[in-house]
N, C-alpha and C positions, 0 to 999 in steps of 0.2 A: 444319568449323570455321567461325568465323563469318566470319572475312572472305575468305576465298575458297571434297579426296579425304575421304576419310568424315570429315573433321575439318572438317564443314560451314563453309565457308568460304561466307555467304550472300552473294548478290551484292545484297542488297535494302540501302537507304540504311544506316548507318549512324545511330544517335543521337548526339545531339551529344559529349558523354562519349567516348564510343567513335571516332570522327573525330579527336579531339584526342589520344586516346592513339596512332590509328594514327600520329598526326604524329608525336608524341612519341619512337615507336619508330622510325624511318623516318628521326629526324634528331636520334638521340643521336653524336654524334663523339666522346666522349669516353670510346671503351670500353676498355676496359683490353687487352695486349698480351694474344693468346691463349696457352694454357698447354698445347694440345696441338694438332697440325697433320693435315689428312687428308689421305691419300695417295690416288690416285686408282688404281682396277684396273679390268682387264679395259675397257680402253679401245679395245678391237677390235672388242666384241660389240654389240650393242643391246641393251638392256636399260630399253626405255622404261619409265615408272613403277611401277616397282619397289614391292613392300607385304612380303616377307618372304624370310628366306632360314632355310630349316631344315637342318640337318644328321640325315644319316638313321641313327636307332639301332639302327646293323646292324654296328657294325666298319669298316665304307669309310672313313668320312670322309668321304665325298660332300657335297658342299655343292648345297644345291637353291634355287634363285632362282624365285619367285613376280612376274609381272607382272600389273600390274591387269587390259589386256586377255586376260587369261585364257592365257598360257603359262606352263609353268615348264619353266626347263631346267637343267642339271647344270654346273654350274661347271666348269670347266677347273682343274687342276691348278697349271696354270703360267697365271698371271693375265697373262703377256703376250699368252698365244693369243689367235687371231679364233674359233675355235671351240668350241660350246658344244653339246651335247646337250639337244635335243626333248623331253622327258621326257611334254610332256603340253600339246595344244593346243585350249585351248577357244573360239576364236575363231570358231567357227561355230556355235557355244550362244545366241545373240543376246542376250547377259545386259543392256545397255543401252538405255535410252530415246535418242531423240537429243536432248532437252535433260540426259542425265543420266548423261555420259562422264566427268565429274569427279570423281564416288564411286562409279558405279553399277561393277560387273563382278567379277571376280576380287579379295576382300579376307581372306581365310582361308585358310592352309595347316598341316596340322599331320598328325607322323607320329602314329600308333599306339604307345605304348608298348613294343609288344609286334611291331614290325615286321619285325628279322630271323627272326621265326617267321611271322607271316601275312602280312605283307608288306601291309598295310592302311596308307592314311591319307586322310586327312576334306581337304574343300574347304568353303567358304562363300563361294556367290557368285548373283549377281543374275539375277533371269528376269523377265520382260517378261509383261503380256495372260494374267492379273492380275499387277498390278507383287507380288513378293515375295523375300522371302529365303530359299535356300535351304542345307542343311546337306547335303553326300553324302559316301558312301565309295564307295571307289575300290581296286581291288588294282593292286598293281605288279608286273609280270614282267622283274625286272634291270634296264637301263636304261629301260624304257618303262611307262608307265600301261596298264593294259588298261580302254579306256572301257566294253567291255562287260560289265565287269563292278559297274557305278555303280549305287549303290543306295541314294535318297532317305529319311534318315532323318526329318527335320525342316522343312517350308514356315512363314515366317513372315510375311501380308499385309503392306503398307507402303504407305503413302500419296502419298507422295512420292518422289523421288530421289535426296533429299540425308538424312543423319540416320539411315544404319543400320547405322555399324559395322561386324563382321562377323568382327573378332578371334578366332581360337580357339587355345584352349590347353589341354592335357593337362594336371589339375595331379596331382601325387603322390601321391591316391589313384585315380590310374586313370581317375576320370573325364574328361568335355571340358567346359570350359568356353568361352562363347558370347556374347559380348558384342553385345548390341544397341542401338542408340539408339532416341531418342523419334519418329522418321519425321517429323518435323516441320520444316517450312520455317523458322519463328521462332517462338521464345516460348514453345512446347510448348502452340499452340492447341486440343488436341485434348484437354491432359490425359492423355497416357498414360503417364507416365513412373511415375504414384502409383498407377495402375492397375492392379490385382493377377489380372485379369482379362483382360490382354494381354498380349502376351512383347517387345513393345518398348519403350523403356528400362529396360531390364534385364541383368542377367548371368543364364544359364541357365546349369545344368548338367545331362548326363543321361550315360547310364550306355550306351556306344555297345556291348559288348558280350554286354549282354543283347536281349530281343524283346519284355517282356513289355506294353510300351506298344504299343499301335496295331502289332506285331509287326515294327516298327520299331529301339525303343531301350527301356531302360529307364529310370525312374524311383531316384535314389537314396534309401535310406528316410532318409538323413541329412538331406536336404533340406528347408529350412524348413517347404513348405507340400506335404510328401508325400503327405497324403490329398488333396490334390486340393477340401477347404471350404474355398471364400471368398479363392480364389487359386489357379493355375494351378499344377501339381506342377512344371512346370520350372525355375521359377522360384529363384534363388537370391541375389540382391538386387534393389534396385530403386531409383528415385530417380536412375534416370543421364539426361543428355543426348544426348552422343553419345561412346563409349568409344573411343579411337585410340589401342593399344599396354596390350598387358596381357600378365604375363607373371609367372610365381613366383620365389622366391628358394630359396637352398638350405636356408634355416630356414622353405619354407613359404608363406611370405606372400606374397598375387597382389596387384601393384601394377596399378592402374589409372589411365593418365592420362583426363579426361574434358575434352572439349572445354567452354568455356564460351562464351557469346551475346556479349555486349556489356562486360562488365569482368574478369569472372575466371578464371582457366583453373585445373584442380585436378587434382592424385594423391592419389589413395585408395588405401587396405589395404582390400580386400576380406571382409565376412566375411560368414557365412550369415544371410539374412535380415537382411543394414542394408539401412536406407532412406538414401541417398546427400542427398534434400533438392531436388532438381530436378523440379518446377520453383518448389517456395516460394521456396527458397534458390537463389542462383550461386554457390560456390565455399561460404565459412560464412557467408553476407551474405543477407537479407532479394532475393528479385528486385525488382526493384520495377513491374516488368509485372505481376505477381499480387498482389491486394492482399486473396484472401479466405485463410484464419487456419489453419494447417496442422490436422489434426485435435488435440485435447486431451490425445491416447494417443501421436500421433505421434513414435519420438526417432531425429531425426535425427542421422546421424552428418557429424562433421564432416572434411574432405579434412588430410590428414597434409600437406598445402601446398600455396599458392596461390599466384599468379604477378598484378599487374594487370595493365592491356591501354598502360600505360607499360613494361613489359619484355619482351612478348611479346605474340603474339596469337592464336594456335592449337595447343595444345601437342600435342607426337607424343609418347608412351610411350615409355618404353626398358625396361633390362635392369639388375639386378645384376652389377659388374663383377667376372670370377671371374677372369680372366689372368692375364697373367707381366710383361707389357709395361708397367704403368702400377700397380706396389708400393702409390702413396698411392691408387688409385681403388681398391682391392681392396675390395670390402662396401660400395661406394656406387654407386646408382642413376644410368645416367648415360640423358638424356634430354632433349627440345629443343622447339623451337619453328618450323613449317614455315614460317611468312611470312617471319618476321625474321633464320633461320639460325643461331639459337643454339641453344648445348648448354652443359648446365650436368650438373653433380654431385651429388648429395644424401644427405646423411650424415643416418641415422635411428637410433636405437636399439633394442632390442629394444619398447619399448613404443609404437614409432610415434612416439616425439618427436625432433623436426628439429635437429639438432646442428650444420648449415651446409649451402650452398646456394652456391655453388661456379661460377661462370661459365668454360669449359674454352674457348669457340671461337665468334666472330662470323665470319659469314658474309662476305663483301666483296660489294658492292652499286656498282651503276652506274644513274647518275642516269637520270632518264626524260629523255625529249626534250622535253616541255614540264610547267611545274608543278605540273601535275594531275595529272598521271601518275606512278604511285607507282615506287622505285626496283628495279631488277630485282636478286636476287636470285641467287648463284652456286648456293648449298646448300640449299635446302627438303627440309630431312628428313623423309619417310614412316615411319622406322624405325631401330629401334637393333637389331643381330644379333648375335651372336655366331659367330663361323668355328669350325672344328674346333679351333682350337688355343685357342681362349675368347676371343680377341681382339675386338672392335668395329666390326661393319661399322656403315658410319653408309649408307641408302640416298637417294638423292634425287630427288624429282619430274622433275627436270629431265634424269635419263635416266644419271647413273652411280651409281656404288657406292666406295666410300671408306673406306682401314680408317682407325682412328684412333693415330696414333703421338706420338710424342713432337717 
């Protein structure tokens, strides 16, 4: 995010524009009274910066918690407990730079479809000397991972440490999909994002079943640029930034929040072969860092909603609300903003048109000690989840986890 976990939050100046919205958000007092309250669990455990929690499609229930620095353990039952299940410790993998502990490590979890039979599921996380990204599978034996049995489908170089995503998600043909950002510090100085010739900013998908690529993964033949002319076969959109929170609905449609630079933040409906517009475009808007002329042929698609950097400033993805607990959120996308602590709602129609936009829950903020110093922040959400029961966990940077209730 630009102003401060894979939602590149640069630490470099600010433009002027952008300083004045952060003010702007920073010292709105007149937000309206919140319309849904988070409860706080599992206040025993550690659960330092939190990126995903999956439930494993096996029958358990089991609820699996992903931390950036590379653990993931088994949720306790009874969220009063201090104990929590090991499931899988990557913390001796050196996935981080030491300038690059704020996005870089553990940012993808995702079962296997197909898990209470082979008991498979996929990581995406960071490795060091060459900086890259990495895709593995992994088998599980009842409560524990079996490391020895990890086997690297996918390496993605990366330039940097900020700007690589890392989201993965199974969608309902089976495949994984992969979200990556443009690796870029600011601006997308490199140009890769339009680049059809590189696999970062991008969504990939590939087909983890098969061998028949690099005896690896396979290739889907649905896939835009299948043959492999004049663009990468992994490839299944393009035009992204940096992607934080992606996820499908039960009609299908993989929502993509995409971090924006300096004014706009955006969700997208994904689909094969768009080009998203990053880096011509921010959000549907002209950037105005790049002033040379999208190609002739180019059609860019425009984000099913935008947010300016007056109501937020680095948006985190959420989920389709499928529960019991919250009747009026049912079939609307609930989903927030990690600086400012807000969560909002989003009502879409089947055609991707935005039918309301729905503010659920500001965050409470305590002043800085002097006036340069921005105000800290209770809730910085990393993630919107779903529990076994379809309910809302909302996850937060600052080290707990929160369902959402009424």
């Amino acid at each position: 995010m630009t102003c401060s976990l894979a939602h590149s939050r640069s630490s470099m100046k600010l433009p002027t524009l952008a300083a004045l919205a952060l003010a702007l958000c920073f010292n709105d007092t007149a937000a309206a009274a919140d319309a849904v309250k988070l409860t706080r669990f599992y206040e025993k455990i550690e659960t330092k910066w939190p990126i995903a929690v999956a439930i494993a499609p096996d029958g358990s229930g089991r609820e699996f918690l992903a931390l950036q620095r590379g653990q993931i353990l088994i949720l306790p039952k009874d969220t009063s407990s201090a104990e929590a299940k090991v499931f899988l410790d990557l913390a001796s993998h050196n996935m981080e730079a030491v300038n690059g502990k704020f996005e870089e490590g553990l940012n993808g979890f995702a079962f296997h479809p197909k898990f209470k039979d082979n008991g498979l599921f996929y990581l995406c996380y960071t490795q060091q000397k060459p900086k890259r990204l990495i895709i593995t599978e992994m088998k599980a034996e009842g409560d524990k991972a079996d490391e020895k049995t990890e086997r690297v489908l996918l390496e993605i170089p990366l330039i940097n440490w900020n700007h690589h995503g890392g989201n993965i998600v199974f969608g309902p043909d089976g495949f994984l999909y992969i979200g990556v950002g443009d690796t870029s510090k600011r601006n997308d100085e490199k140009r890769m994002s339009q680049l059809t010739a590189v696999m970062v900013g991008k969504v990939l998908r590939i087909d983890v079943d098969s061998r028949e690529y690099h005896g690896a993964y396979g290739i889907p033949a649905s896939n835009p640029f299948a043959d492999g002319v004049d663009a990468l076969p992994q490839i299944y959109a393009y035009g992204i930034r940096n992607p934080w929170g992606m996820s499908f609905d039960a009609k299908g449609h993989l929502w993509l929040a995409d971090v924006g630079q300096d004014l706009w933040e955006e969700i997208n409906w994904i689909t094969a072969g768009g080009n998203y517009g990053w880096s011509f475009r921010e959000g549907a808007r002209q950037f105005p860092l790049r002033t040379d002329a999208p190609p002739a042929e180019a059609k860019l698609i425009d984000p099913i909603f935008e947010y300016n950097h007056g109501d937020g400033l680095s948006i985190t993805g959420g989920i389709v609300y499928t529960g019991k607990g919250h009747a009026d959120l049912v079939g609307q996308y609930v989903y927030g903003d990690f600086v400012i602590g807000k969560i909002w709602s989003l009502r879409a129609n089947d055609e991707g048109k935005v039918e309301s936009n729905t503010l659920l829950y500001t965050s409470p903020q305590t002043a800085g000690d002097n006036p340069k110093k921005k105000p800290s922040v209770l809730v910085k959400p990393t993630a919107f989840c779903a529990n076994a029961e379809g309910e809302i966990l909302v996850l937060d940077w600052n080290g707990a986890i929160y369902r959402m209730d009424k």
